[in-house]
C-alpha positions in Angstrom: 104.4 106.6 101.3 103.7 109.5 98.6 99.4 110.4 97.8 99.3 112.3 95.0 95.2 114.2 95.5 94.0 115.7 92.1 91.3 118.5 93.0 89.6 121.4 92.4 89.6 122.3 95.9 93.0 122.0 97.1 92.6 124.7 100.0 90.6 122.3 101.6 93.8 120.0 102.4 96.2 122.0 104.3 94.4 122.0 107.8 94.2 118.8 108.0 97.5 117.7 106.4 99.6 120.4 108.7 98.4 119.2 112.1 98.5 116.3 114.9 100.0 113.1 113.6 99.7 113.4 110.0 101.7 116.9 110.2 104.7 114.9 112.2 104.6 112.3 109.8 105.7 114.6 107.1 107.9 116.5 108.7 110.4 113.2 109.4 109.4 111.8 105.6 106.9 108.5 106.2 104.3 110.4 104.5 104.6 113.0 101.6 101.1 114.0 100.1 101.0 116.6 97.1 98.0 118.2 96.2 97.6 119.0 92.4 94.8 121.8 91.2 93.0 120.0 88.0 92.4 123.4 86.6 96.1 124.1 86.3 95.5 122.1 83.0 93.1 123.8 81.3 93.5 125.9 78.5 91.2 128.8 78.5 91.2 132.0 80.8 88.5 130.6 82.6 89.9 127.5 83.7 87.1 125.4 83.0 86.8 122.0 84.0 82.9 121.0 83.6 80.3 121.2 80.6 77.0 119.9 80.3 76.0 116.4 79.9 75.5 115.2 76.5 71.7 113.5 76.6 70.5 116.3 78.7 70.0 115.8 82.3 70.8 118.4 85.6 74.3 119.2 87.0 77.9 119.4 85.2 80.2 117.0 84.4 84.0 117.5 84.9 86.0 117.0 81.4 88.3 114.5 80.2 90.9 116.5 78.9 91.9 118.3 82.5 91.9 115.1 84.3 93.8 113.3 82.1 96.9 115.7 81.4 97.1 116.3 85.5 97.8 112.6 86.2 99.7 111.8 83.0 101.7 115.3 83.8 102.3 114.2 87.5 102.5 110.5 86.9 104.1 109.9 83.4 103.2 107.5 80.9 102.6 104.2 81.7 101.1 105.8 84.9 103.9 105.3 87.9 101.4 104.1 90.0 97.7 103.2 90.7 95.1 106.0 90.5 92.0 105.7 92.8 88.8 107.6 92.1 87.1 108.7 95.3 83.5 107.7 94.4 80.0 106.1 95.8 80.1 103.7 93.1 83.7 102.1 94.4 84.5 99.2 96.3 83.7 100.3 100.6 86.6 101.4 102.2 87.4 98.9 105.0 90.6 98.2 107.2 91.4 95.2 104.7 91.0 97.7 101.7 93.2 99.9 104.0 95.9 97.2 104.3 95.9 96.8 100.7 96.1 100.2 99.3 99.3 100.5 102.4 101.3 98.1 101.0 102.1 100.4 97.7 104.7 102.9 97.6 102.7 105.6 96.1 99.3 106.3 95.1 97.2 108.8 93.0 93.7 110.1 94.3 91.2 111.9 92.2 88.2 114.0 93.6 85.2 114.5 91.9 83.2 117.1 92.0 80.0 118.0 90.2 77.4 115.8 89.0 80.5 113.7 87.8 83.1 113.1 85.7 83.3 112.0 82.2 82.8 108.0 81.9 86.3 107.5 80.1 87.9 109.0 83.1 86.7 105.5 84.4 87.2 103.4 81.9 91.2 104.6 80.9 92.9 106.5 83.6 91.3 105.3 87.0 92.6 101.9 88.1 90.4 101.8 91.2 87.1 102.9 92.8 86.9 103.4 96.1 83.7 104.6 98.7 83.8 105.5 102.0 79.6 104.5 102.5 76.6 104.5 101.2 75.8 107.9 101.2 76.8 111.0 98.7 79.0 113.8 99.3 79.8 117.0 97.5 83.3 116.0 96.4 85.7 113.2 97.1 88.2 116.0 98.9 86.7 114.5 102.5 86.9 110.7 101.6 90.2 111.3 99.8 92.0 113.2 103.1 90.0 109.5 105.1 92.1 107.2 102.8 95.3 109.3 103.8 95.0 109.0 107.6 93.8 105.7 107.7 96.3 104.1 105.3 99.6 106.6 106.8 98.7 105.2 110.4 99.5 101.8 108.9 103.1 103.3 108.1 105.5 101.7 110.5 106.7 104.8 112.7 104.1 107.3 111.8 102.1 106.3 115.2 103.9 106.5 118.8 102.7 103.6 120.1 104.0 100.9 117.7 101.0 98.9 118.4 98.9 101.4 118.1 97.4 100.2 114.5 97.1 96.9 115.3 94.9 97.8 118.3 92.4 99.5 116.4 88.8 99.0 116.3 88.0 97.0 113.0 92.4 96.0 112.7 92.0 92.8 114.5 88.2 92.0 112.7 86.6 93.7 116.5 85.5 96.2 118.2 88.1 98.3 120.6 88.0 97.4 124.0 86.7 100.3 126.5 89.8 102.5 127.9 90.2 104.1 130.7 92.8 106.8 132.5 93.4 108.7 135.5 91.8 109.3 138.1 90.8 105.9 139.0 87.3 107.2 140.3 85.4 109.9 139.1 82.0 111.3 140.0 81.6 107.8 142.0 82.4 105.6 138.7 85.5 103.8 139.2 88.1 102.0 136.8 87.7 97.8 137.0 90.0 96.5 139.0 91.6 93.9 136.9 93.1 97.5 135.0 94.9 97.8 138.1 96.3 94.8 139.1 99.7 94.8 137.3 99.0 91.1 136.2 99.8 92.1 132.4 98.4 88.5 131.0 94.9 89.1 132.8 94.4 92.5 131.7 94.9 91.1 127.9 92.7 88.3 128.2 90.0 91.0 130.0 90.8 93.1 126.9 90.4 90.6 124.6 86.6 89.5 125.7 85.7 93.1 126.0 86.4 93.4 122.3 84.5 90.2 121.6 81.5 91.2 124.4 81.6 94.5 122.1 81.5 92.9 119.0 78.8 90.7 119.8 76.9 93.7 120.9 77.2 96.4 118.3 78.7 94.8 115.1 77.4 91.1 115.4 78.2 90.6 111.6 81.7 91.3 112.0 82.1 88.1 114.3 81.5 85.9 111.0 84.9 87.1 109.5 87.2 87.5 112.4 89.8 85.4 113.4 88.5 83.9 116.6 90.7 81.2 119.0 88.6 78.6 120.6 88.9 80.4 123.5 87.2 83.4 122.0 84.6 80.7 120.9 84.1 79.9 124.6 83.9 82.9 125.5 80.8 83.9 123.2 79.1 80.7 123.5 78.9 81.1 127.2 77.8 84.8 126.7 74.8 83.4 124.5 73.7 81.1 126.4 73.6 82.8 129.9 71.2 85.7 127.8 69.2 83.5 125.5 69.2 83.2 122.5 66.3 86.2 122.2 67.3 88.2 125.2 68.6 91.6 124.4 72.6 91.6 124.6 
């Protein structure tokens, strides 16, 4: 999968990029990400890519002009692929969202900076908003780099563990169940037994209800949406009503 990021800040990517998983996934070509510097289409010595806003008002704005030659320069004309604006304003970046965006071959990312960017940024090159929460940032350099590791561990062979995506918190609609490794006690707090067993088919269901106990207790709301078997049903009804319906979970 090819992420072409379109920055003013394009120092900021390389840590990141060239390390752990995201670095081997380049190296053996399931990921390729190129980072474009807006300013290297401007015109003037100064590179500018802001100006004021035009009703008065505090901050800068970045230009049209910049924004729109780097993607059509990088992209072509029609555009080669869809082009994602990194903004609060955009739809909340979830694992569904993260599915979605996976399933294309290639995709654009811009990062704003500034107050913003010009409104016909929005309305003719950008085909998609995304956020990554309700809160602000200084750029969209951080929540860009998020969309790239979460959508590349989707890539089938960029993980180790080929199941390693699909046992995600938030993959399956839940919570992660708790892990553990060795040793099997430390400081007098032990492993539960069923983890050692061997018996494969009652470690999953164990796994399985710690999810859902998890779930239940710190995302309630995701419940509504998941994909629950009857006996996951079972399993949470009789978890309700041995606490009570107002007992703490």
């Amino acid at each position: 999968m090819k992420f072409d990021i379109f920055t003013l800040l394009p120092e900021i990517f390389s840590p990141y990029l060239e390390s752990s998983i995201l670095k081997r996934a380049s190296e053996r070509d399931l990921v390729n990400v190129q980072v474009h510097d807006i300013r290297d289409w401007t015109h003037d010595r100064h590179h500018i890519t802001d100006d004021t806003p035009y009703g008065g008002g505090g901050g800068m704005i970045m230009k049209p002009e910049p924004l729109f030659e780097a993607v059509e320069a990088v992209l072509g004309t029609p555009l080669a692929c869809p082009v994602l604006l990194l903004t609060p304003q955009g739809r909340v970046f979830n694992q569904v969202i993260a599915r979605e965006l996976s399933s294309h071959q290639q995709l654009a990312l811009i990062c704003g900076r500034y107050e913003g960017l010009d409104e016909r940024v929005r309305q003719h090159l950008v085909t998609d908003e995304i956020s990554i929460g309700d809160y602000v940032l200084t750029g969209g350099e951080l929540p860009a780099l998020i969309l790239v590791d979460a959508l590349s561990r989707l890539i089938p062979g960029v993980l180790g563990d080929p199941k390693g995506a699909t046992d995600d918190s938030h993959a399956t609609g839940l919570l992660e169940y708790p892990h553990y490794t060795r040793p099997p006690e430390f400081r007098g707090w032990g492993v539960p037994e069923i983890l050692l067993s061997g018996d494969h088919a009652r470690v999953s269901r164990w796994r399985r209800e710690q999810s859902l106990l998890r779930t239940l207790q710190r995302r309630p709301d995701l419940l509504e949406k998941a994909d629950l078997s009857e006996k996951d049903k079972e399993f949470l009804g009789n978890i309700r009503k041995n606490l009570g319906d107002h007992d703490e979970i």
